[in-house]
DSSP file (Angstrom, degrees, kcal/mol; ACC not computed):
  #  RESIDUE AA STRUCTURE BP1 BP2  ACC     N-H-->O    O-->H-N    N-H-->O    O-->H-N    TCO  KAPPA ALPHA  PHI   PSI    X-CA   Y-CA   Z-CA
    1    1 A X     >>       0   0    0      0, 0.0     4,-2.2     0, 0.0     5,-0.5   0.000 360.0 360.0 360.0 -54.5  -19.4    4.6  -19.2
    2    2 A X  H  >5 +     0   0    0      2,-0.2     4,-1.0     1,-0.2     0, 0.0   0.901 360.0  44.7 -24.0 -68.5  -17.7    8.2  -19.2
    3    3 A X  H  >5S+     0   0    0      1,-0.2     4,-3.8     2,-0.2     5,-0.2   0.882 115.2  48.0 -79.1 -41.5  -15.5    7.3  -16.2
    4    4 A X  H  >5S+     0   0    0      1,-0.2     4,-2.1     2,-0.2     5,-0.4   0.974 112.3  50.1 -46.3 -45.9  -14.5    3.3  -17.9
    5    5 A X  H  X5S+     0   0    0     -4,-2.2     4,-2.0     1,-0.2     5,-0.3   0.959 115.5  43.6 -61.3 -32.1  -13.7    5.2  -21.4
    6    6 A X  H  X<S+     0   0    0     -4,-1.0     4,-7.3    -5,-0.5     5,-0.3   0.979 116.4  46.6 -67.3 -40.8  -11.2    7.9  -18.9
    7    7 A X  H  < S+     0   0    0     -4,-3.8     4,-0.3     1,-0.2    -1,-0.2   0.702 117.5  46.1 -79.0   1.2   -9.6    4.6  -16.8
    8    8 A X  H >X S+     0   0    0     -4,-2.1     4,-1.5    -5,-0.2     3,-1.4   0.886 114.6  42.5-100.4 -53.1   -9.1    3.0  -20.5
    9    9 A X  H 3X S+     0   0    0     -4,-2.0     4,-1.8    -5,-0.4    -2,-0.2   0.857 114.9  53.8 -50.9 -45.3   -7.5    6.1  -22.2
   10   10 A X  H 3X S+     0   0    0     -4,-7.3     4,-0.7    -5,-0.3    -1,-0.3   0.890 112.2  44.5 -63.6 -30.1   -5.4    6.6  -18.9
   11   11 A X  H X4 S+     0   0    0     -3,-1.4     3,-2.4    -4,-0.3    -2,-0.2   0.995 117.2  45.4 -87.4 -63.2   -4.0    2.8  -19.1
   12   12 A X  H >< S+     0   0    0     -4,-1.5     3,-1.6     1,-0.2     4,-0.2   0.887 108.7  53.0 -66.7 -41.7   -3.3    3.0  -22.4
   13   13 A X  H 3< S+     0   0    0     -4,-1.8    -1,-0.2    -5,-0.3    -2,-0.2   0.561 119.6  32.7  15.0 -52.5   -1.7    6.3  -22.4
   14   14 A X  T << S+     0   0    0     -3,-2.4    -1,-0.2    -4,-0.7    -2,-0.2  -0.214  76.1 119.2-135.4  38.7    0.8    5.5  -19.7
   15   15 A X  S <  S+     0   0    0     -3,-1.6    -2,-0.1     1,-0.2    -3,-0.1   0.808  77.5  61.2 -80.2 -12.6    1.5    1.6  -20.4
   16   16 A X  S    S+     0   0    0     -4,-0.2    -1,-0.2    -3,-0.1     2,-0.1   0.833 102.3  66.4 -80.1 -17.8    5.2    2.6  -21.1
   17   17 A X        +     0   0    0      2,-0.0     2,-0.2     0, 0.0    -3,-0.1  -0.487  67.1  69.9 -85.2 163.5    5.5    4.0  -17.2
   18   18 A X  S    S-     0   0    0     -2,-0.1     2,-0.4     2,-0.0    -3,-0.0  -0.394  76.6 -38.1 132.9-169.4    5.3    2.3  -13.8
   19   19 A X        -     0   0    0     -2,-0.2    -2,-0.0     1,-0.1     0, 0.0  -0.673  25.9-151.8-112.6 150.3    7.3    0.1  -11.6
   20   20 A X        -     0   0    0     -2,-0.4     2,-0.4     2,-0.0    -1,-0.1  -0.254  27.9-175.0 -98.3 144.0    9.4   -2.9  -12.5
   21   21 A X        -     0   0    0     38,-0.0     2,-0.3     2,-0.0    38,-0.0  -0.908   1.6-172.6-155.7 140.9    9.0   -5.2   -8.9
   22   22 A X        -     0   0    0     -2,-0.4    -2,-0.0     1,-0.0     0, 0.0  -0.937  24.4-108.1-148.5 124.3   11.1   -8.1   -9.0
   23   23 A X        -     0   0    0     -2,-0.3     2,-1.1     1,-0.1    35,-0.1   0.151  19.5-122.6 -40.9 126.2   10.9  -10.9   -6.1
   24   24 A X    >   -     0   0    0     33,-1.1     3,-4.1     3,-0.2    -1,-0.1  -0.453  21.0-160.1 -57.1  88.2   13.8  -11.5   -3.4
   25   25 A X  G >  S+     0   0    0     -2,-1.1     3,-0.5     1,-0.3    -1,-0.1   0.693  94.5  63.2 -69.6   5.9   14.3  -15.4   -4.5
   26   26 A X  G 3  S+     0   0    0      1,-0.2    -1,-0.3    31,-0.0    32,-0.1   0.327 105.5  42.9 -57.4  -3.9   15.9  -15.2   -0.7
   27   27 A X  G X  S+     0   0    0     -3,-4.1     3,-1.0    30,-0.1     2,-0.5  -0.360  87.7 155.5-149.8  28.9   12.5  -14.4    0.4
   28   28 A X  T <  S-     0   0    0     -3,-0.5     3,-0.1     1,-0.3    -3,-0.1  -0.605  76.4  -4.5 -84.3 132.5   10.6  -17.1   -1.9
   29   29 A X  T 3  S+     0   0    0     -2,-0.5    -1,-0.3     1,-0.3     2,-0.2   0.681  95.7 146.7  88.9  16.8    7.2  -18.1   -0.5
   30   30 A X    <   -     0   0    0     -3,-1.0    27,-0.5     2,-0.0     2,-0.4  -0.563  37.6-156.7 -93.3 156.7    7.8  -16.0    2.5
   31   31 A X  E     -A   56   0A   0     -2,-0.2     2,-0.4    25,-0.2    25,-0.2  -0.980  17.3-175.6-155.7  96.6    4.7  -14.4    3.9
   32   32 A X  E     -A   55   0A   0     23,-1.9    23,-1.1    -2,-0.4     2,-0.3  -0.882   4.7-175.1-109.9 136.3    5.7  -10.8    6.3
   33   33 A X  E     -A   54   0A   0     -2,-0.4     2,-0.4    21,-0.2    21,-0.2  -0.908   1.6-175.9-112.9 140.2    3.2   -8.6    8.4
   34   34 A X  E     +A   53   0A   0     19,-4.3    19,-1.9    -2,-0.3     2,-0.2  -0.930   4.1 173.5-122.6 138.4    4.1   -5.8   10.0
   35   35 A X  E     +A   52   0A   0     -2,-0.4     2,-0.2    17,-0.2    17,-0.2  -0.840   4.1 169.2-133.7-180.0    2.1   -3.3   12.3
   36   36 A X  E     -A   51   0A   0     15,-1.1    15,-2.2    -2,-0.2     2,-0.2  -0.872   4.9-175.3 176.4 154.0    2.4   -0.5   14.4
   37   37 A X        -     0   0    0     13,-0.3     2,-0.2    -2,-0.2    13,-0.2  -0.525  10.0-154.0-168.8 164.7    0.2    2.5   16.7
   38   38 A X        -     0   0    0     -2,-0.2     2,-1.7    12,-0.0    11,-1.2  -0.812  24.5-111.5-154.8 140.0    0.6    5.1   18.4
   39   39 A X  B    S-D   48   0B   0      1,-0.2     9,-0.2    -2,-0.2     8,-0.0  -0.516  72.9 -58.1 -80.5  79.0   -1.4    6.7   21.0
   40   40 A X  S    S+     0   0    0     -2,-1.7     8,-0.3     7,-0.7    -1,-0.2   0.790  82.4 152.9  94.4  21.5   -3.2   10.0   20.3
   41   41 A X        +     0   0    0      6,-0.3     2,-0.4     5,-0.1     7,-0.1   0.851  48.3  85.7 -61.0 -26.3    0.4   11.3   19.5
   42   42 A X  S  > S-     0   0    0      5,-1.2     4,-1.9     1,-0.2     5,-0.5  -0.539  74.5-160.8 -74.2 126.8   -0.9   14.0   17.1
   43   43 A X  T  4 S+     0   0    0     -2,-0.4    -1,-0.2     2,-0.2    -2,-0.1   0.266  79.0  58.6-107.4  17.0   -1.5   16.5   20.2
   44   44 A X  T  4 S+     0   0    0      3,-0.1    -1,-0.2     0, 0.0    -2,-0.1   0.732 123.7  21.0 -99.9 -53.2   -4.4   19.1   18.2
   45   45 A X  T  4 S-     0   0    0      2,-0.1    -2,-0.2     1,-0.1     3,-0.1   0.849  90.4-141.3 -90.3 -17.4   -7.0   16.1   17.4
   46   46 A X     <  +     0   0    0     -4,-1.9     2,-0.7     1,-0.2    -3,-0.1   0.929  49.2 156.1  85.4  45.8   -5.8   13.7   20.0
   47   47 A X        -     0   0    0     -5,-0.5    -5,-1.2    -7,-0.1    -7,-0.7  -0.728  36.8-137.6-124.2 126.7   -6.5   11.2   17.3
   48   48 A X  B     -D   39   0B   0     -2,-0.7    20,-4.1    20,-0.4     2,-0.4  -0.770  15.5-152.0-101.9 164.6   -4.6    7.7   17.5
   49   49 A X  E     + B   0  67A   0    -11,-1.2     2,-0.3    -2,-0.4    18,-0.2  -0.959  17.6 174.3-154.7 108.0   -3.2    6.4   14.5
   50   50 A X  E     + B   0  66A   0     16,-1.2    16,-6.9    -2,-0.4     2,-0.3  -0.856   6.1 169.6-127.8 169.5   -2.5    2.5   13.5
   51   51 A X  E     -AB  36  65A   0    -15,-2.2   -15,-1.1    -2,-0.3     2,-0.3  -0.940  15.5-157.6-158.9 176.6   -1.4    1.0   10.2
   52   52 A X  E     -A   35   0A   0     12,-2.0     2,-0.5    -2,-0.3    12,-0.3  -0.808   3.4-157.9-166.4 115.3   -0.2   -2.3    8.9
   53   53 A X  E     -A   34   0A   0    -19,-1.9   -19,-4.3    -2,-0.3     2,-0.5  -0.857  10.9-151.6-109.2 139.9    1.9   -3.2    5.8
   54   54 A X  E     -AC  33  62A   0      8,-2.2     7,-4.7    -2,-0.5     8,-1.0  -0.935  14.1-178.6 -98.6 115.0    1.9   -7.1    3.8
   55   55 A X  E     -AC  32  60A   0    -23,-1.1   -23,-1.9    -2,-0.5     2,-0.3  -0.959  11.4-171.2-100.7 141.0    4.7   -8.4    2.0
   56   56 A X  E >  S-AC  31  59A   0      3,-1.0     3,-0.7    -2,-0.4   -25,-0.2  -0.930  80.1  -6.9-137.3 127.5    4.9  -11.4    0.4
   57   57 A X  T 3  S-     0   0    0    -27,-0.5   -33,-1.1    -2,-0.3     2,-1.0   0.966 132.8 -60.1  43.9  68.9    8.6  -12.8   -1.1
   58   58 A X  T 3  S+     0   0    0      1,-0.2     2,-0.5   -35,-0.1    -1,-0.2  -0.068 113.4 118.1  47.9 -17.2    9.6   -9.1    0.0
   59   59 A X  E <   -C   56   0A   0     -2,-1.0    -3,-1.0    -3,-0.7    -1,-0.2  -0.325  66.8-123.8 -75.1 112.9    7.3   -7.2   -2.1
   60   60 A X  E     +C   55   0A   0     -2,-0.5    -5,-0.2    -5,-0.2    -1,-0.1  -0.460  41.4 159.9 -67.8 128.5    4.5   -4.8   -0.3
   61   61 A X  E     +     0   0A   0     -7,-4.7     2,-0.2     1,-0.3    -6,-0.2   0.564  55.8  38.4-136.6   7.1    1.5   -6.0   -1.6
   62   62 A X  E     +C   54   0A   0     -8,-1.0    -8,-2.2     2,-0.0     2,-0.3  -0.980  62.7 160.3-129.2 141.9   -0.9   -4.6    1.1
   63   63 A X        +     0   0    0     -2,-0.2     2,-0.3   -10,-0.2   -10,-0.2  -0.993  10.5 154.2-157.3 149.6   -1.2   -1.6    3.2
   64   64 A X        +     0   0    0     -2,-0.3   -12,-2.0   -12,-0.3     2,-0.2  -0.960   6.9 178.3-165.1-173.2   -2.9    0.5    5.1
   65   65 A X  E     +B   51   0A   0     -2,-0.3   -14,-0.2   -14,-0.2     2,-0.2  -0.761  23.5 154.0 174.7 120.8   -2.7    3.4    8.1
   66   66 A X  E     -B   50   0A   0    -16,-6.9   -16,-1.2    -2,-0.2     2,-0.3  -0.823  47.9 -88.1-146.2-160.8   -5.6    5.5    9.7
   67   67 A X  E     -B   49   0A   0     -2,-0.2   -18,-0.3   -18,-0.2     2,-0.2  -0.697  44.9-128.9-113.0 143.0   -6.8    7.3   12.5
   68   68 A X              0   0    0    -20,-4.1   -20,-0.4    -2,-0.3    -1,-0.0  -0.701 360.0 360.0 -95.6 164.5   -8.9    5.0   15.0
   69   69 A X              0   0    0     -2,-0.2    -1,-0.2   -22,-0.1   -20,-0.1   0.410 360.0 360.0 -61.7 360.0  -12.1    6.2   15.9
């Protein structure tokens, strides 16, 4: 209950910030993924590293990028 009461006090708090995103009508209904790796280029952990971003009508609306096991 503690941590709901913080994430409502933060929302309201800050409802006048954040960011305006407003659809590419060039780009209606349009559906993007993009990925991308690399092998083990970071050369202390030896650690490869892939990621992947979602757009839909240009807008990222998924993401993500780690280290593979």
């Amino acid at each position: 209950m503690k941590e709901l009461k913080r994430v409502v006090k933060y929302v309201i708090e800050t409802k006048e910030k954040g960011l305006k995103m407003v659809p590419n009508n060039s780009k209606m209904w349009e559906l993007m993924a993009l990925s991308d790796s690399d092998f083990a280029a970071d050369k202390v952990k030896r650690v490869s590293v892939s990621g992947y971003v979602i757009y839909f009508m240009g807008i990222p609306v998924a993401w993500r990028s780690g280290g593979q096991k």
